[in-house]
C-alpha atoms as one frame of an Amber mdcrd trajectory, in Angstrom:
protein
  91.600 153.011 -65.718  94.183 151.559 -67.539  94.119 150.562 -71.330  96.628
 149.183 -73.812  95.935 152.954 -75.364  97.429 154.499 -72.010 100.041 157.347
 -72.699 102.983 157.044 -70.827 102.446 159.642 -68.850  99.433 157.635 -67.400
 101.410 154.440 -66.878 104.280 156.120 -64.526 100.810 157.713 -62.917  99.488
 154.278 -62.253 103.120 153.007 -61.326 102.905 155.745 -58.502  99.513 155.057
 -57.117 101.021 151.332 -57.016 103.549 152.250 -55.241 101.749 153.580 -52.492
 101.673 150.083 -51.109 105.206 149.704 -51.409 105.582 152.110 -48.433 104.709
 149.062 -46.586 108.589 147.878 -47.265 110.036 150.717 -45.883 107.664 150.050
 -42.887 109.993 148.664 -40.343 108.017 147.156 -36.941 108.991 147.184 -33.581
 110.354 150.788 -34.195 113.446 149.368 -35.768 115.242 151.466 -38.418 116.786
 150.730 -41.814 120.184 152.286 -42.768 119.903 154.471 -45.430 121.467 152.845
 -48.012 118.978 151.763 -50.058 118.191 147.979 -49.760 115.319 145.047 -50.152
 114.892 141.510 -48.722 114.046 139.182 -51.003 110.778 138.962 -48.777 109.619
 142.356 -49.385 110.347 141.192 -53.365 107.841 138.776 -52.850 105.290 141.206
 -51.336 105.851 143.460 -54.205 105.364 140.550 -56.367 101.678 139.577 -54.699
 101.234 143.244 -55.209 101.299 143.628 -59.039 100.048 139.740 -59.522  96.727
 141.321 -58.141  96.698 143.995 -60.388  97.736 142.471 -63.497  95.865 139.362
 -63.714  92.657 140.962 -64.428  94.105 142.467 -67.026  96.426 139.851 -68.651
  93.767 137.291 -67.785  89.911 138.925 -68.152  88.551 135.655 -68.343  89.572
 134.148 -65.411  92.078 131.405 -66.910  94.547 131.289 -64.651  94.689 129.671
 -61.386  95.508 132.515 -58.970  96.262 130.286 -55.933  99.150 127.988 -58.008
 100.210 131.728 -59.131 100.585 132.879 -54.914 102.224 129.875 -54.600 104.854
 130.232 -56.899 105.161 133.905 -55.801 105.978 132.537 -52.314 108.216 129.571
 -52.921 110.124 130.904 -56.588 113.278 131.831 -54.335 113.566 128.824 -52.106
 116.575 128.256 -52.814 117.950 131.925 -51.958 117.754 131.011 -48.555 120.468
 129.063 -47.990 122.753 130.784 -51.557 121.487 134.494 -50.771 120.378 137.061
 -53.344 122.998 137.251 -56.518 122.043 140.375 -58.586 120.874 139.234 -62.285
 123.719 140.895 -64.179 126.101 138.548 -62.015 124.369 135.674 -62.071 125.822
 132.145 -64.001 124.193 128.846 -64.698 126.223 127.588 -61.938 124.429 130.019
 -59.190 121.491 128.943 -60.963 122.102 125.372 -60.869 123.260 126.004 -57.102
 120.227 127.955 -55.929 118.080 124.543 -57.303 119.880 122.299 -55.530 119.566
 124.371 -52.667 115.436 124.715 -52.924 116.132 121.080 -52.712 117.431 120.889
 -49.575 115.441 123.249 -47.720 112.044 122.036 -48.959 113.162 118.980 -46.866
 113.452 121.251 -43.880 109.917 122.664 -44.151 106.811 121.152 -42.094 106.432
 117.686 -43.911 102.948 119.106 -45.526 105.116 121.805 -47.205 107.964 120.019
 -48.990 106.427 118.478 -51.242 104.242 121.683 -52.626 107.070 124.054 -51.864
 109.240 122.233 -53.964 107.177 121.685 -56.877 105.962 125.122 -57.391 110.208
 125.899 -57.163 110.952 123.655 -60.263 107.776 124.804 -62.219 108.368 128.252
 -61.835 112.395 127.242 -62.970 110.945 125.246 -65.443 108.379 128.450 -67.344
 106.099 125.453 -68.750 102.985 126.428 -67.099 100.756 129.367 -67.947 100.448
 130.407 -64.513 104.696 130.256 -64.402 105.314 132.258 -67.474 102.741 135.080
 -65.450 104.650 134.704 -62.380 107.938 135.056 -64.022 106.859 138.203 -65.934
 105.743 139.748 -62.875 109.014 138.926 -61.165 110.829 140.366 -64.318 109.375
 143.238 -63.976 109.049 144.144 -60.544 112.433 145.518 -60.033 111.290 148.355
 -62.308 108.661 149.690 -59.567 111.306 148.803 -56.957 114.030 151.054 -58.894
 111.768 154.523 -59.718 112.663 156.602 -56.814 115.296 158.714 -58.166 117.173
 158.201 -55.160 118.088 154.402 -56.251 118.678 155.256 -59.837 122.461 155.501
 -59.627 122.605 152.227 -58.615 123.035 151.470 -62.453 125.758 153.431 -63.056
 127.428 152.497 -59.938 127.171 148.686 -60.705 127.520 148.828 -64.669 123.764
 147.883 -65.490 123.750 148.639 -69.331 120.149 149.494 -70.736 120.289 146.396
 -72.674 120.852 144.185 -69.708 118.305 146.017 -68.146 115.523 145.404 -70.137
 115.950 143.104 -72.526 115.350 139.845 -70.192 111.836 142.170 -68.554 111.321
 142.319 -72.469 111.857 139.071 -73.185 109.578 137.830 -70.275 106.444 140.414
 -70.915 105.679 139.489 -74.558 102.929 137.701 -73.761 101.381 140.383 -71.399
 100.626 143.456 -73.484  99.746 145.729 -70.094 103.239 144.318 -68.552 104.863
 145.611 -71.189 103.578 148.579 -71.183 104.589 148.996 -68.157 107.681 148.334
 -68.688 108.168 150.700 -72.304 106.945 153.928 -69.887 109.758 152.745 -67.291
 112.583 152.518 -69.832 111.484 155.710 -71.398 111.759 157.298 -68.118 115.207
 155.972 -67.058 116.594 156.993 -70.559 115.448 160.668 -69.754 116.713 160.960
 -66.392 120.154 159.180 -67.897 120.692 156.444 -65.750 122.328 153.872 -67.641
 126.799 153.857 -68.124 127.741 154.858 -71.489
């Protein structure tokens, strides 16, 4: 069980056990095969996402505050926009993708089943927006996601070979947890980790 007095040690444990559902991305059906190069659709982010929502929010949220169906939703629609701009990796990323990938949610809300749009759209802009409770929780989890995504020590020179510093790293998962003291604990056990296996450039 995991408490804001968890070692380390026990956090990476609980990451693992996490993980075991993240098997399910590696899953291919239809008995297709990936290449090996390590990769990830931005729908198996969101699955990840619904993932550690459901494990978090009892813990950020033991009284039952937030509204975990706006949350889903946000989960679900947060990268609207992607599908028309594609995924840009956050250390590359400008206020002009940004401002590209809104106007884009735009227009493909207006493709979606009429009953969509409107909803699909809305939860886009709120979750841009971080005014909500239940947006500043979605946004943490989607901060720090990447760090369960990038454990295996197989896709750990990925930060070398694209120039991640630690800084850029973690400071914007930082920046995003400081509300949510088991998110960030999380995230402290991760860092600690990469630092001893020596994955960031000079």
């Amino acid at each position: 069980m995991m408490t804001l007095e968890s070692t380390h040690e026990e956090v990476l444990a609980e990451m693992e056990r996490l993980r075991v559902l993240y098997a399910l991305k590696q899953t291919l059906r239809y008995m297709s095969k990936r290449p090996d190069e390590h990769s990830e659709s931005v729908a198996e982010h969101l699955f990840a996402m619904q993932v550690l929502a459901l494990y978090f929010l009892p813990l950020e949220d033991p009284q039952g505050k937030l509204d975990r169906a706006r949350i889903n939703e946000l989960i679900l629609f947060h990268e609207l926009g992607e599908i028309e701009t594609g995924d840009i990796p956050f250390h590359k990323k400008n206020r002009e993708h940004v401002a590209e990938e809104q106007r884009a949610a735009v227009r493909v809300s207006q493709r979606l089943p009429e009953s969509m749009q409107q909803l699909a759209l809305e939860r886009s802009q709120e979750f841009e927006e971080r005014k909500t409770p239940e947006a500043l929780f979605a946004v943490a989890i989607d901060k720090l996601e990447p760090v369960f995504e990038m454990y295996e020590e197989r896709v750990l020179p990925l930060f070398k070979r694209q120039q991640i510093t630690r800084s850029f790293a973690v400071n914007v998962k930082r920046e995003a947890t400081k509300n949510f003291p088991y998110m960030r604990k999380f995230l402290d056990a991760w860092e600690a980790r990469a630092v001893s296996l020596d994955i960031f450039p000079e």
